[in-house]
C-alpha positions as CSV (number, residue, x, y, z in Angstrom):
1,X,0.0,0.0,0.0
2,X,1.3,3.3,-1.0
3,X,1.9,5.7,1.9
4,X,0.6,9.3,1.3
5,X,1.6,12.3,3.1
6,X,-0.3,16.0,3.4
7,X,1.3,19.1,1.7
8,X,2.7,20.4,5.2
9,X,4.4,17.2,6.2
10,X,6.0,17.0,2.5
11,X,7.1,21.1,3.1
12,X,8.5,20.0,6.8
13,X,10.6,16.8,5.3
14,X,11.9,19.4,2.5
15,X,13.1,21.6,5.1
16,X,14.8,18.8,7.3
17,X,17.1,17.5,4.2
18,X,18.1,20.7,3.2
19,X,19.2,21.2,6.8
20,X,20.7,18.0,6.6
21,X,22.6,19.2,2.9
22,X,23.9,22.8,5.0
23,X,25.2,20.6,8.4
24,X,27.0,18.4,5.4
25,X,28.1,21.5,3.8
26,X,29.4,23.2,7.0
27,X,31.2,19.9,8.3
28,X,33.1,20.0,4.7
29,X,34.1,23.2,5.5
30,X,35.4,22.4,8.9
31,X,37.1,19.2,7.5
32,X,38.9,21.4,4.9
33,X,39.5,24.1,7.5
34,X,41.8,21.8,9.4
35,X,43.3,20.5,6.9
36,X,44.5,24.4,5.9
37,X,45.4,24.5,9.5
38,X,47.5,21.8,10.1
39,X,49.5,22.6,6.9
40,X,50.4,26.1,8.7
41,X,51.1,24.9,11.5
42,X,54.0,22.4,9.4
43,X,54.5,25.9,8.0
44,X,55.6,27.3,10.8
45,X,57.4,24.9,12.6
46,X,59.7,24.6,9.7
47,X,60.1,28.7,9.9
48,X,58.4,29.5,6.2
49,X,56.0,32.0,7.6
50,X,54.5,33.4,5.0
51,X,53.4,30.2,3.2
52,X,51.7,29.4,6.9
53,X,49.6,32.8,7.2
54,X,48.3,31.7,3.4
55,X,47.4,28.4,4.5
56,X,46.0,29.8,8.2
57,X,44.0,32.5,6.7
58,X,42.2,30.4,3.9
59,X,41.8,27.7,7.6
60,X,40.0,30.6,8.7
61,X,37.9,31.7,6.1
62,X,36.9,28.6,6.2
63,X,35.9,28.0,9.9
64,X,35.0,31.9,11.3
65,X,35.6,29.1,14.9
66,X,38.6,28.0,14.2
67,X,40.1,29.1,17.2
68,X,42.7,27.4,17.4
69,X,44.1,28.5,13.6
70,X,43.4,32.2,14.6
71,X,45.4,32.0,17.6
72,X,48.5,30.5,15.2
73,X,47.7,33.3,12.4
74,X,48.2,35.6,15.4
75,X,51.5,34.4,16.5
76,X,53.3,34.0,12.8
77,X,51.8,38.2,12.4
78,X,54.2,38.4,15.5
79,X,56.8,36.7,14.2
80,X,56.4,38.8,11.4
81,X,56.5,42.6,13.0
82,X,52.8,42.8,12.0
83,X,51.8,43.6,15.2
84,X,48.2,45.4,14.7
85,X,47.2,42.2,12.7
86,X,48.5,40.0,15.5
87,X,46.3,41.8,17.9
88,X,43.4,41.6,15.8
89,X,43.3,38.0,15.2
90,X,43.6,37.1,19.3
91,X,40.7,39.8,19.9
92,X,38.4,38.1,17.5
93,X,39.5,35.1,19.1
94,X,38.7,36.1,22.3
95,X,35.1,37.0,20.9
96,X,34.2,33.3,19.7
97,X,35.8,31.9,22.9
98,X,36.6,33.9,26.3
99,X,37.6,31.4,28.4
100,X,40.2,28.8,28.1
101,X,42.2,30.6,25.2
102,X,45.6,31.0,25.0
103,X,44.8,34.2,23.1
104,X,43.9,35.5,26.5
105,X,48.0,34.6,27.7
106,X,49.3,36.1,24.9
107,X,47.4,39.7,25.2
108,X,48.2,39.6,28.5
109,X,51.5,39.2,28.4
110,X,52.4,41.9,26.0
111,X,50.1,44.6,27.8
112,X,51.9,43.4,31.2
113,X,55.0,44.3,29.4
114,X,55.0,48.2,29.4
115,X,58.5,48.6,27.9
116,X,57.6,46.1,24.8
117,X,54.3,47.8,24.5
118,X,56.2,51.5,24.3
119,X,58.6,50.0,21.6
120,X,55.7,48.6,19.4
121,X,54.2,51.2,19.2
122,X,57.4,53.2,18.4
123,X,58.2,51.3,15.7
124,X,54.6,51.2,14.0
125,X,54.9,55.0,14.1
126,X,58.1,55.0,13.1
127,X,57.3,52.8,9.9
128,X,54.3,54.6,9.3
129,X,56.1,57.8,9.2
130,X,59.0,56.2,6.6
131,X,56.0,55.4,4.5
132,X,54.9,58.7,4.2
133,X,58.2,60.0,3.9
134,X,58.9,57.6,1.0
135,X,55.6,59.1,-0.6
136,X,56.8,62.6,-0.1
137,X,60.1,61.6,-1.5
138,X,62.4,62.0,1.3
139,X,63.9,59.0,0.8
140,X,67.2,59.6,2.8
141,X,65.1,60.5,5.5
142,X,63.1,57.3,5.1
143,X,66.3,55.4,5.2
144,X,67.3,57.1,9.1
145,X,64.1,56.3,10.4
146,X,64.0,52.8,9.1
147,X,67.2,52.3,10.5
148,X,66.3,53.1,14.1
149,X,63.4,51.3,13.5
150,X,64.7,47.8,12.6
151,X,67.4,48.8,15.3
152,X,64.6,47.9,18.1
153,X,62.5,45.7,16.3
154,X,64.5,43.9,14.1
155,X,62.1,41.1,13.4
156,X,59.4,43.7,11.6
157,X,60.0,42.5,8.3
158,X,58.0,45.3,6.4
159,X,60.5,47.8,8.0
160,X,63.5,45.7,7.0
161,X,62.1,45.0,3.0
162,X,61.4,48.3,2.3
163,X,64.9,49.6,4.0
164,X,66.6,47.3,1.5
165,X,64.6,48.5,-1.2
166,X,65.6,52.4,-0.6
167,X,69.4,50.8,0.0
168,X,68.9,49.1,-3.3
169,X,67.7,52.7,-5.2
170,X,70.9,54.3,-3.3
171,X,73.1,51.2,-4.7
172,X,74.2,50.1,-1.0
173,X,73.8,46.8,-2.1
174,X,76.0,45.0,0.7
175,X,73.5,46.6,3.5
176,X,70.9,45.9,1.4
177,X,71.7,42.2,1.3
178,X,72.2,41.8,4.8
179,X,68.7,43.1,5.7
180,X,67.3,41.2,3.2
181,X,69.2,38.3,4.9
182,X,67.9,38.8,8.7
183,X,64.4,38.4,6.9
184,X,64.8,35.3,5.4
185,X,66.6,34.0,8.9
186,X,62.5,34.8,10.6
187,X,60.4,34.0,7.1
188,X,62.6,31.9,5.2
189,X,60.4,31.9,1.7
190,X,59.7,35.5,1.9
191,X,58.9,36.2,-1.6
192,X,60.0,39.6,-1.4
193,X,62.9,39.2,0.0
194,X,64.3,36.7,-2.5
195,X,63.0,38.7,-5.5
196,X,65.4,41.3,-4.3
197,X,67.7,39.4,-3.3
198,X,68.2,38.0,-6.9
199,X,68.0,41.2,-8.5
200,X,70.9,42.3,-5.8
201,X,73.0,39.5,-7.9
202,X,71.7,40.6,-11.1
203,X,73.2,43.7,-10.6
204,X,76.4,42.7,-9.4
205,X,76.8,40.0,-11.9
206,X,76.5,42.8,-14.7
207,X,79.0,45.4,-12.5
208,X,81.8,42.2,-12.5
209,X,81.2,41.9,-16.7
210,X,81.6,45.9,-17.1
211,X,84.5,45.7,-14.9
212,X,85.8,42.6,-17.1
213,X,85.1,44.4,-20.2
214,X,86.4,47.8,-19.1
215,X,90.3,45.9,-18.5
216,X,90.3,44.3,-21.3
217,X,90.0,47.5,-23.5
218,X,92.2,49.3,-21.3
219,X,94.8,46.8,-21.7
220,X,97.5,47.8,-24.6
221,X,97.4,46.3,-27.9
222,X,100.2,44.7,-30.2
223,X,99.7,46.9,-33.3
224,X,99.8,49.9,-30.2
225,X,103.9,50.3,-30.6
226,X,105.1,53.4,-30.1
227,X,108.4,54.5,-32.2
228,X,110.8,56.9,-31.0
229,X,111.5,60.1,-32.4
230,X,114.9,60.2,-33.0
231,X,117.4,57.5,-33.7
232,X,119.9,55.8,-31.6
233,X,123.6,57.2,-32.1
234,X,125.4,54.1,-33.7
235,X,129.2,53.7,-31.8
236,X,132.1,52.0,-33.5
237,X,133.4,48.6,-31.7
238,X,136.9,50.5,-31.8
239,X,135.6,53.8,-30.4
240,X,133.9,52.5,-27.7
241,X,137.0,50.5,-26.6
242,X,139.2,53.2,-26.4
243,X,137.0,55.0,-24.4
244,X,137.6,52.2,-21.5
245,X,141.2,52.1,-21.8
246,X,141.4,55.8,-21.6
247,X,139.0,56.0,-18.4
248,X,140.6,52.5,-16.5
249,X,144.3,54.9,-17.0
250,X,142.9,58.2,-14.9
251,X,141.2,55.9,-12.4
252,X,144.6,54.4,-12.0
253,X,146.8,57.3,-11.9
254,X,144.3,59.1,-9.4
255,X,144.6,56.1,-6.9
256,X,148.2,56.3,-7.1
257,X,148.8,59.8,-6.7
258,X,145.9,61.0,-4.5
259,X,144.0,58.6,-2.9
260,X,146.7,56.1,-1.4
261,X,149.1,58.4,0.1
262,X,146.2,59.8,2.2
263,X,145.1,56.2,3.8
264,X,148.8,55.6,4.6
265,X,149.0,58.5,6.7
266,X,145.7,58.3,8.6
267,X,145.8,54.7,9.1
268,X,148.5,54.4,12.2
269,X,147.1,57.3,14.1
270,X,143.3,57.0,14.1
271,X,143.1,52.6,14.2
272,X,144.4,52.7,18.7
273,X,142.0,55.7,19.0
274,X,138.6,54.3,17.5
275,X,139.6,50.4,18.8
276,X,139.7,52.0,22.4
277,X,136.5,54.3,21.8
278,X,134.5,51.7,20.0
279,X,135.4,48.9,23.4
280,X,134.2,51.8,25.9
281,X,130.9,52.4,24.0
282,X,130.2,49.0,24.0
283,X,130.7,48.7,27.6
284,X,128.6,51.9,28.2
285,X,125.9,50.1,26.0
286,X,125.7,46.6,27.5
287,X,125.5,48.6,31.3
288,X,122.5,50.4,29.8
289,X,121.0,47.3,28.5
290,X,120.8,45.6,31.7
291,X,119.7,48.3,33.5
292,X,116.7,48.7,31.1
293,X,115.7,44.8,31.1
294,X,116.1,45.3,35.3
295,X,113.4,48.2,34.9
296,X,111.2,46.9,32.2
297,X,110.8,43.3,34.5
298,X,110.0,45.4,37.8
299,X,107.4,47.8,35.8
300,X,105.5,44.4,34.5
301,X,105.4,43.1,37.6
302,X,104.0,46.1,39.2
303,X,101.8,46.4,36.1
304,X,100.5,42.3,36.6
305,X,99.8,43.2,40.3
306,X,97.6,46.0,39.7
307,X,96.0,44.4,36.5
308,X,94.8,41.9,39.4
309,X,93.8,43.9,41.8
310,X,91.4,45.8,39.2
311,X,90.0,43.0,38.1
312,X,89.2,42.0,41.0
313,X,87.8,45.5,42.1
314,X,85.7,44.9,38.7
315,X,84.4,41.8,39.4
316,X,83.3,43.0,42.9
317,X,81.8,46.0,41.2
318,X,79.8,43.8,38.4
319,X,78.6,42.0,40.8
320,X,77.1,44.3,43.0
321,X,75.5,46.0,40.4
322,X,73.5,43.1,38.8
323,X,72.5,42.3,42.6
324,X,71.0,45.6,42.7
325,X,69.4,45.6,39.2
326,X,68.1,42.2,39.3
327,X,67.2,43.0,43.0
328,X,65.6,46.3,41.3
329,X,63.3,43.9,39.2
330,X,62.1,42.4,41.9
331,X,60.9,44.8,43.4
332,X,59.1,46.4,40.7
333,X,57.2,43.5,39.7
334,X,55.9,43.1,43.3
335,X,55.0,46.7,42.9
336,X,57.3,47.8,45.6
337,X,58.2,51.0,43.4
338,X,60.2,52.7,46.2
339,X,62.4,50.3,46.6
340,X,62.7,49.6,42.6
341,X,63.5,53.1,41.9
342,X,66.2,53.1,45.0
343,X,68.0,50.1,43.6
344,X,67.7,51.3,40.1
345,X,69.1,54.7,40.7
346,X,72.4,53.0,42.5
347,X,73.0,50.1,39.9
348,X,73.4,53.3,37.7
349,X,75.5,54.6,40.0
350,X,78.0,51.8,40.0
351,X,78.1,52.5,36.0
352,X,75.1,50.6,34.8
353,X,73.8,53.1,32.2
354,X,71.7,51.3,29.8
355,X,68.6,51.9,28.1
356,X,66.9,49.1,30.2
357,X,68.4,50.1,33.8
358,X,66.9,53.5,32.7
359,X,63.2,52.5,31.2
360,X,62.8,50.8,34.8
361,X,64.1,53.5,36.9
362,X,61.6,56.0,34.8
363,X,58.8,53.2,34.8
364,X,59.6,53.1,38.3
365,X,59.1,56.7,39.1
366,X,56.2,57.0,36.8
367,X,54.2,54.2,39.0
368,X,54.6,56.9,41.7
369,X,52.9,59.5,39.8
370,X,56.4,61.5,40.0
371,X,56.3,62.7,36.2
372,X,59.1,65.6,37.2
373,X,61.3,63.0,38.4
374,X,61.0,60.8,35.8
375,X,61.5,63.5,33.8
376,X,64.8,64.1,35.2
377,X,66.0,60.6,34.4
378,X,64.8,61.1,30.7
379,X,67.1,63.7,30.6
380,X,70.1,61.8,31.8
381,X,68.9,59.3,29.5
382,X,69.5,61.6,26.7
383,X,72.7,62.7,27.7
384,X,74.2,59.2,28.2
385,X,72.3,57.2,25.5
386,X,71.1,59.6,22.3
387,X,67.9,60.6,21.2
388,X,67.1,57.5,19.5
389,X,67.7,55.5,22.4
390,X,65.2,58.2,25.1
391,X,62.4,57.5,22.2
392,X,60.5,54.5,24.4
393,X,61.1,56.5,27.6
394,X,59.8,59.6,26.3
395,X,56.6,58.1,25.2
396,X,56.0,56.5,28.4
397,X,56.1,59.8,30.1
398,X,54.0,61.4,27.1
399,X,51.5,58.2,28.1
400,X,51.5,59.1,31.7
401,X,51.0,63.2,31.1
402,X,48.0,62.1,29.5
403,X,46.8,59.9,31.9
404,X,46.7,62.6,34.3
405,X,45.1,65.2,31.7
């Protein structure tokens, strides 16, 4: 018996297979998302970067939930200098799933970090301003502030290509290769960077073959032979010995007559007088010889005793002031900012004057709300380090004037 059904119920079993042809067409696409994910994350682990954001991104157009695949694509922007995109990537992340994500571990490690948030966010202003100064075509002043740029951040690989590609333009194609190297060391099938890269070789190849060429037509050539003006005299055999004979005579007759009789003369009374002179300078010599050697063996022994005794006055001093600066650390991650600045300020003392010891002790100062002070440190920042250096510092005070405002 044939079974019959009503117009809804044929509607409502419609409806349910083509629900059943979307959950097949979504569990596709999740099946095809990992796929794309797992070959990015072989990607990375073998350190070809950009081939593994291709492959991670396509995972996550794929799957808009694929977690797990937007957490990678953050970290290989990171790798990468892209920092914004990074971000972006573990906020939408954190969106889909807020708890139990490592994207939550990796924001909060970075915003923890106030001196590696300052120096991200000097060096995307930095490359944003190189940008437009490329644009404006300032190149030379591109080239300075790409170089301070890739100074702090060397990983951020768009600041590193498009500093080898003004280096290129300005034919410094030895810096220009070595950028382009310290890329490929973090990405190592950047396209970019082994486009230019081959054209660096291009160019010298065809400098070698100009060079070549430029020799070879420099060199002289056999039908080039020049012939002398005038002609050499031509000298009988007979002449020209007569001339000898003539010239060996007057030699002769001046030894005889001139030159002899002199030596005879000199000989007996000078030869005691210069034997005895020549026996008591070489006395007075050897004396002075071995008074020197005495002299020179005291002043290294001297020298070897206090060559000890300031290294080991350094070694006391190095070591008391990385027990203050690592005693310094402490302290300021327990918040104990007091004490931080304190230790700080006298491992700096001792002669520890880097940019770091400084950040703290102005970080330190800062946490007080003691913006003249810190302040003052910038300013013995700037004295000691440069500029450049005081750019992170600065902004952390700028940050904190704001704050306040």
């Amino acid at each position: 018996m044939t079974r019959r059904y009503d117009r809804d119920t044929l509607e409502s079993m419609e409806r349910y297979e083509g629900c059943d042809k979307i959950l097949d067409t979504v569990k596709k696409f999740e099946g095809l998302s990992n796929i794309y994910y797992n070959k990015g994350l072989r990607e990375a682990d073998r350190g070809t970067i950009s081939p593994a954001i291709v492959n991670l991104r396509r995972a996550v157009a794929l799957n808009r939930k694929n977690v797990d695949a937007m957490n990678l694509l953050g970290l290989c922007y990171f790798r990468m200098g892209e920092y914004a995109l990074a971000f972006r990537e573990w906020i939408f992340s954190l969106d889909i799933r807020p708890y139990g994500n490592l994207a939550s571990e990796y924001l909060g490690r970075i915003e923890k970090d106030e001196l590696a948030m300052a120096r991200i966010n000097n060096a995307i202003q930095g490359y944003n301003k190189a940008v437009n100064q490329v644009a404006e075509d300032q190149e030379e002043m591109a080239v300075m502030q790409l170089k301070r740029v890739v100074a702090r951040m060397p990983d951020m690989v768009n600041a590193q290509l498009l500093l080898a590609l003004l280096r290129i333009q300005q034919k410094d194609y030895m810096n220009a290769a070595a950028g382009l190297k310290k890329v490929l060391v973090i990405d190592q099938e950047n396209e970019l960077a082994l486009k230019y890269l081959s054209e660096i070789e291009k160019v010298k190849l065809h400098i070698r073959k100009r060079h070549v060429n430029v020799a070879r037509e420099s060199m002289v050539k056999t039908d080039d032979i020049i012939v002398p003006s005038k002609p050499y005299r031509e000298y009988s055999l007979g002449r020209t010995i007569g001339d000898i004979v003539i010239g060996i005579v007057l030699g002769l007759a001046i030894m005889q007559f001139l030159v002899l009789p002199a030596i005879r003369d000199k000989q007996g009374a000078v030869g005691t007088n210069v034997v005895l002179e020549q026996s008591q300078q070489l006395d007075d010599l050897k004396r002075k010889v071995e008074e020197l050697t005495t002299a020179k063996t005291t002043l290294e022994a001297e020298k070897q005793a206090l060559q000890q005794k300031n290294d080991a006055y350094s070694s006391v001093i190095d070591a008391a002031t990385e027990t203050l600066y690592l005693a310094g650390m402490n302290k300021y991650r327990r918040e104990d900012y007091v004490g931080a600045e304190t230790d700080f300020k006298s491992a700096q003392t001792l002669g520890r004057k880097d940019a770091e010891t400084f950040t703290y002790l102005i970080l330190s100062a800062l946490k007080q709300d003691k913006i003249q002070v810190a302040e003052g440190y910038l300013t013995e920042m700037k004295g000691a380090l440069g500029e450049d250096a005081a750019a992170e510092a600065a902004t952390l005070i700028e940050n904190a004037r704001s704050g306040r405002e």
